[in-house]
Every structure is written in structure tokens, then in C-alpha cells.
ZAMARGU-4260 file (C-alpha; in steps of 0.2 Angstrom, whole numbers, plus 5000, padded with zeros to 4 digits):
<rodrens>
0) 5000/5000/5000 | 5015/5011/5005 | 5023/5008/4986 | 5006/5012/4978 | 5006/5030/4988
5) 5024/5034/4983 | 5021/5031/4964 | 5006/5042/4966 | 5018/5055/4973 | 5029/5054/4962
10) 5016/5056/4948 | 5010/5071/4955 | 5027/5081/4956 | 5029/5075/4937 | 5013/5082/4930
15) 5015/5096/4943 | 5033/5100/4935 | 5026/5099/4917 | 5011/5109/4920 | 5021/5123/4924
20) 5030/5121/4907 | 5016/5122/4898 | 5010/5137/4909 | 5026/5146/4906 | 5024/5144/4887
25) 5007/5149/4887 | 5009/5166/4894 | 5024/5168/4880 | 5013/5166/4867 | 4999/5176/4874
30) 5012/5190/4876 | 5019/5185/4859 | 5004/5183/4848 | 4999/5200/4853 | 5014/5209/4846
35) 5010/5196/4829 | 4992/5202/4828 | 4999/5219/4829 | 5012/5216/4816 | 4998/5209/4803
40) 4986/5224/4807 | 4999/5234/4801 | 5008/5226/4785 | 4988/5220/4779 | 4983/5238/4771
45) 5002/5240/4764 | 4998/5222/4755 | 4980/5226/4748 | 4986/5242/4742 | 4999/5237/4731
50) 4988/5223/4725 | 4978/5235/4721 | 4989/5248/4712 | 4997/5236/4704 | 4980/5226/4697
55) 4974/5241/4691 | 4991/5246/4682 | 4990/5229/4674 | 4970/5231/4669 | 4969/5247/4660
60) 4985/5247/4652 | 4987/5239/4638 | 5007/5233/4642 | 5008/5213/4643 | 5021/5211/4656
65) 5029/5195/4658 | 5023/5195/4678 | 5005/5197/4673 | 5000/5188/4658 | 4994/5170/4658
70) 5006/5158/4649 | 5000/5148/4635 | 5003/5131/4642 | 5007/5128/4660 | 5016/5113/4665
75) 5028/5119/4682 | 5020/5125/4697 | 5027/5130/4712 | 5021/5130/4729 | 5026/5139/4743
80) 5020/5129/4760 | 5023/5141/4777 | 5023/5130/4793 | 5033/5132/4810 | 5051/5128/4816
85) 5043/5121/4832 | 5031/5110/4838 | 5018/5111/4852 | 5006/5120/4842 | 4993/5106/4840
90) 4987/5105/4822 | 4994/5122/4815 | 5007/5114/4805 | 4998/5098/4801 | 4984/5106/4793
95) 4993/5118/4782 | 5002/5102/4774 | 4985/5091/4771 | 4980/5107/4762 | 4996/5107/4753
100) 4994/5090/4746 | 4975/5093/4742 | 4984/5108/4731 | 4996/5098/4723 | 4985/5083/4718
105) 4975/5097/4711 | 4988/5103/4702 | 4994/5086/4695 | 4976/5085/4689 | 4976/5099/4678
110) 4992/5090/4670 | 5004/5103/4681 | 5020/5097/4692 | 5022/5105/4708 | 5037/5113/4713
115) 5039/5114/4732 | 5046/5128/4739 | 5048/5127/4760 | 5046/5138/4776 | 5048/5130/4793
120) 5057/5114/4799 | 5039/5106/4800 | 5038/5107/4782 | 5055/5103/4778 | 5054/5087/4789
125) 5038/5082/4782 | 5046/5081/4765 | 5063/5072/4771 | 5054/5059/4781 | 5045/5055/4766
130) 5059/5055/4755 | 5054/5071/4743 | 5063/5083/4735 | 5060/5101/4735 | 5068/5118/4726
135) 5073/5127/4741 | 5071/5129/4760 | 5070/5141/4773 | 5069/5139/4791 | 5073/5147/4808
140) 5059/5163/4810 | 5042/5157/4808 | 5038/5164/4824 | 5045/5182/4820 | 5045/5183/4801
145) 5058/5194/4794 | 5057/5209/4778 | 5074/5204/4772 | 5069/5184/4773 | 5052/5187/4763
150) 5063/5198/4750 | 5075/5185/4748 | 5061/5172/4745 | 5052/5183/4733 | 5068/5188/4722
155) 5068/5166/4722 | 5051/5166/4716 | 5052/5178/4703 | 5070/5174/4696 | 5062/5155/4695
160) 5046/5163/4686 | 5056/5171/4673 | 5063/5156/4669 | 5061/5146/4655 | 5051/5129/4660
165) 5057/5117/4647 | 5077/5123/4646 | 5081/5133/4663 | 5067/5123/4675 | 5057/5138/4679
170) 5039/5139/4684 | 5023/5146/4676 | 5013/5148/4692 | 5019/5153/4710 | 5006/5147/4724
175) 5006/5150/4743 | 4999/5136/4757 | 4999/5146/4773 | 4986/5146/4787 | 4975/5164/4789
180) 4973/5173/4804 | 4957/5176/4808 | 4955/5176/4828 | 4962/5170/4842 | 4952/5153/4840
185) 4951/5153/4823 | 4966/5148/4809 | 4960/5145/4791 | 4972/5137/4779 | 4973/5144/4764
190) 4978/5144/4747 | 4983/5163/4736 | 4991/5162/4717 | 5004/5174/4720 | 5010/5174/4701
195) 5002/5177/4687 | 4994/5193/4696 | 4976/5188/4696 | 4965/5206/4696 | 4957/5206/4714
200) 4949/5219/4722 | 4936/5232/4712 | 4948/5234/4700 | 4938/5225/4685 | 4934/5237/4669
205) 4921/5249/4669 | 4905/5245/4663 | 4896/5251/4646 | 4896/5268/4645 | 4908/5272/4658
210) 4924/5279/4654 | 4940/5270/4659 | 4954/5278/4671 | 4967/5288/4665 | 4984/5285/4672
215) 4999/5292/4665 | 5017/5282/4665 | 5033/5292/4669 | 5045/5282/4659 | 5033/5270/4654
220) 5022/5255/4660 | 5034/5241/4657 | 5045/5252/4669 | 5032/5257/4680 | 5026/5236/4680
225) 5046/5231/4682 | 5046/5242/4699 | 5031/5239/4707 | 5030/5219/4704 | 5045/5214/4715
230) 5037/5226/4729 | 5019/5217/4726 | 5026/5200/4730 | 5039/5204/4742 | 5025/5212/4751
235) 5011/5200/4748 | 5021/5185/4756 | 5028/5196/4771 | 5011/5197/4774 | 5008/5179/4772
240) 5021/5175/4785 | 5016/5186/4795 | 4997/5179/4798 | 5007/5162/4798 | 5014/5167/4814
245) 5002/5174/4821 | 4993/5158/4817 | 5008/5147/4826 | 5007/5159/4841 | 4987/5157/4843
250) 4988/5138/4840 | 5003/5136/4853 | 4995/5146/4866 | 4976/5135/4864 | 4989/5120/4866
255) 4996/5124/4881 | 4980/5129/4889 | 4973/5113/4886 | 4988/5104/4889 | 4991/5112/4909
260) 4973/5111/4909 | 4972/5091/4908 | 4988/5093/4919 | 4976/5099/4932 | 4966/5088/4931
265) 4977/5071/4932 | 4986/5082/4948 | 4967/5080/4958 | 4964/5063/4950 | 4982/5057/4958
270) 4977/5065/4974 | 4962/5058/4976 | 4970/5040/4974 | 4983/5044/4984 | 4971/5050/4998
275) 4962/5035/4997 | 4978/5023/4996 | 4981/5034/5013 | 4965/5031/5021 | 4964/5012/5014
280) 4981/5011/5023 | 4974/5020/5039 | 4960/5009/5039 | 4971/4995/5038 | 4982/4998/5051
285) 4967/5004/5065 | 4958/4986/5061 | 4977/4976/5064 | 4980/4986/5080 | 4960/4983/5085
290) 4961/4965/5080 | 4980/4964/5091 | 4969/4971/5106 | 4953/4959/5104 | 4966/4945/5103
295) 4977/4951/5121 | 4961/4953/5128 | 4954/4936/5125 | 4971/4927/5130 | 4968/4936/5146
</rodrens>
């Protein structure tokens, strides 16, 4: 009975000593997670904007630029698929990849081969523990996404774009898998075409009758498209990465509440056993000392 208290001991200081893990690392991502939401508050109306700017520069002009214009036959498609560095987020990373591989299968559908392109050492071990390649990896700040880091992707992206598919292995489509913030609960993956620029946001032509916009080009449009392109996706896929983190940070913080939570919870379960273990043993001992005395008392 002794043995059976002590192991019920020691299971309470081991659930005690991980719950306050999980407690520590749940107020850090509170604390964190707020300065992510921030951080995607601010960057979002940059990104629509020049999504917009550059949408309408590309609808009522009549300049075909290689970034914009639908290819003929599209046989290369990459896909960008942001997950975490870390674990204990519960199904943030997991879900972004199924919803990864429901694109890809997708794509090889429609008679297109997928490109991977990775973020996070989620993704980059899903792929290596299943023996895929993919065209190029980056890892160590999904938590705190960096400007220079997005740039450096996005250059990649659109120096592979320009590529020629059959000769150089470029791509004709560019894709991004990431999960959206939306609340602190919620996390929606998502799919966005990055590249060709799809015309989004009010910027379609004017109706019958009504007289197109009037922009004016200082050098010229090509010039004007060559400039505000590499902004467009450099900005477009910070923000991406951004509501990626913010999604990680939301994710790890519900996992560590539910995880101290359930350590709670085992803690009273252990007590309660090892109260009544106690009392068991209490009650056990009183009837051996009674029963001794009932037996001194009859030899008497």
C-alpha cells in the first residue's frame, strides 16, 4: 500500500513539474501573439494596396508584362507551403500540409507538376521523412518573420518565374499554402496564386458607357510594372508569413492551455488516489491494532 502512495507521489510532482511548462509557454505566446496580431494589422493595408495599384496598372494598360500575363501552356507550378520551426502547436502545421497536398493533387490534375518551395522545419521534415525533394528551403523565423527573409524568398520566386520551364526549370505559376489569421480561435488554411497577378479587388473594367481611368506612366508602363511587381510579392508574402505566425502563436498558446489544463486535472485525479491509498492504509492499520487488542484481551 506504501509503494502504491509513493508512485502516486511521484506522479503528482511529474505532472506538477510539466504543467508549469506548459504554463510558462502559454503566457509567452499570449504576450507574443499580441505583438504578431499587431504586426499583421499593420503590414495588411500596405499588401491590399499594392495589390491594388498594381491590378489596376496591369488592367487598364494595355502593356503585357511577363509577371501578369497568363502563359499559353502551364506545365511547372510552384508551391510555397509556410509552417513552423517548432512543435507544440497542436494541428497548425499539420493542417497547412494536408491542404498542401490537396493543392498539389490538384495541380497534377490539371496535368501541372508541383514545385515545392519550404518555410519552417515542419515542412522541411515532412518532405525528408518521406523522401521528397524540393527547390529550396528556409527555416529558423516562423515565429518572427523577417522583411529581408520574405525579399529574399520573393527575388527566388520571381527569378524562378522568369525562367524558361522546358530549358532553365522555371515555373509558370507561383502558389502559397499558409494558414490565415482570423481570431484568436480561429486559423483557416489557405491557398493565394501569388504569380500570374490575378486582378482582385474592384479593379475590373468599367461598365458600358463608363469611361476608363486615366493614368499616365513616367518612363513608361513596362518600367512602372518592372518596379512595382517585386514590391507586390515581396509584400504579399511578408504578409503571408506574418498571419502564419500569428497563426503558430494562437495555435501554441490554445495547446498549452489545454495541455496544463488536463495537467490539472490528472494532479486531483492522483490526489484523490493517493488519499484514498492513505486512508485504505489508515483503515488497515486501525483494524490490525483493534484486532491485536481483541486478541490480548481474549488470551487474558
Amino acid at each position: 500500500m506504501g509503494a502504491q502512495i509513493r508512485v502516486y507521489r511521484q506522479r503528482i510532482r511529474s505532472v506538477s513539474a510539466t504543467k508549469k511548462i506548459t504554463r510558462a509557454m502559454e503566457l509567452m505566446a499570449a504576450a507574443r501573439v499580441v505583438k504578431a496580431q499587431q504586426a499583421v494589422r499593420e503590414s495588411t493595408p500596405y499588401a491590399r494596396a499594392i495589390t491594388r495599384a498594381v491590378s489596376a496598372v496591369a488592367t487598364f494598360s494595355n502593356e503585357d508584362h511577363v509577371l501578369t500575363t497568363e502563359k499559353e501552356k502551364v506545365t511547372r507550378a510552384a508551391v510555397v507551403i509556410i509552417t513552423s520551426d517548432r512543435g507544440l502547436a497542436g494541428a497548425y502545421s499539420s493542417s497547412v500540409l494536408k491542404e498542401s497536398e490537396r493543392l498539389i493533387a490538384r495541380l497534377r490534375e490539371e496535368g501541372k507538376e508541383a514545385i515545392p518551395y519550404l518555410l519552417g522545419r515542419k515542412a522541411v521534415g515532412y518532405y525528408k521523412f518521406r523522401g521528397r525533394e524540393s527547390a529550396a528551403e528556409w527555416t529558423g523565423n516562423s515565429e518572427k518573420p523577417t522583411f529581408e527573409t520574405a525579399r529574399e524568398i520573393g527575388e527566388r520566386l520571381v527569378g524562378d518565374f522568369l525562367l524558361d520551364t522546358e530549358s532553365e526549370g522555371g515555373v509558370d505559376e507561383v502558389h502559397i499554402v499558409y494558414s490565415r489569421f482570423v481570431s484568436m480561435v480561429t486559423q483557416e488554411p489557405e491557398v493565394i496564386r501569388l504569380l500570374p497577378l490575378e486582378i482582385v479587388e474592384g479593379t475590373e473594367p468599367p461598365a458600358e458607357g463608363e469611361l476608363f481611368p486615366l493614368y499616365e506612366f513616367e518612363p513608361s508602363v513596362e518600367e512602372v510594372l518592372d518596379a512595382l511587381l517585386p514590391k507586390y510579392v515581396t509584400s504579399r508574402l511578408f504578409n503571408c508569413m506574418l498571419q502564419a505566425a500569428a497563426s503558430e502563436l494562437a495555435a501554441r498558446q490554445r495547446a498549452m492551455k489545454s495541455a496544463t489544463d488536463n495537467a490539472e486535472e490528472l494532479v486531483k485525479k492522483y490526489t484523490r488516489l493517493a488519499n484514498q491509498a492513505r486512508q485504505a492504509e489508515i483503515t488497515q492499520e486501525i483494524s490490525e491494532i483493534v484486532g491485536g487488542a481483541s486478541a490480548l484481551a481474549e488470551s487474558k
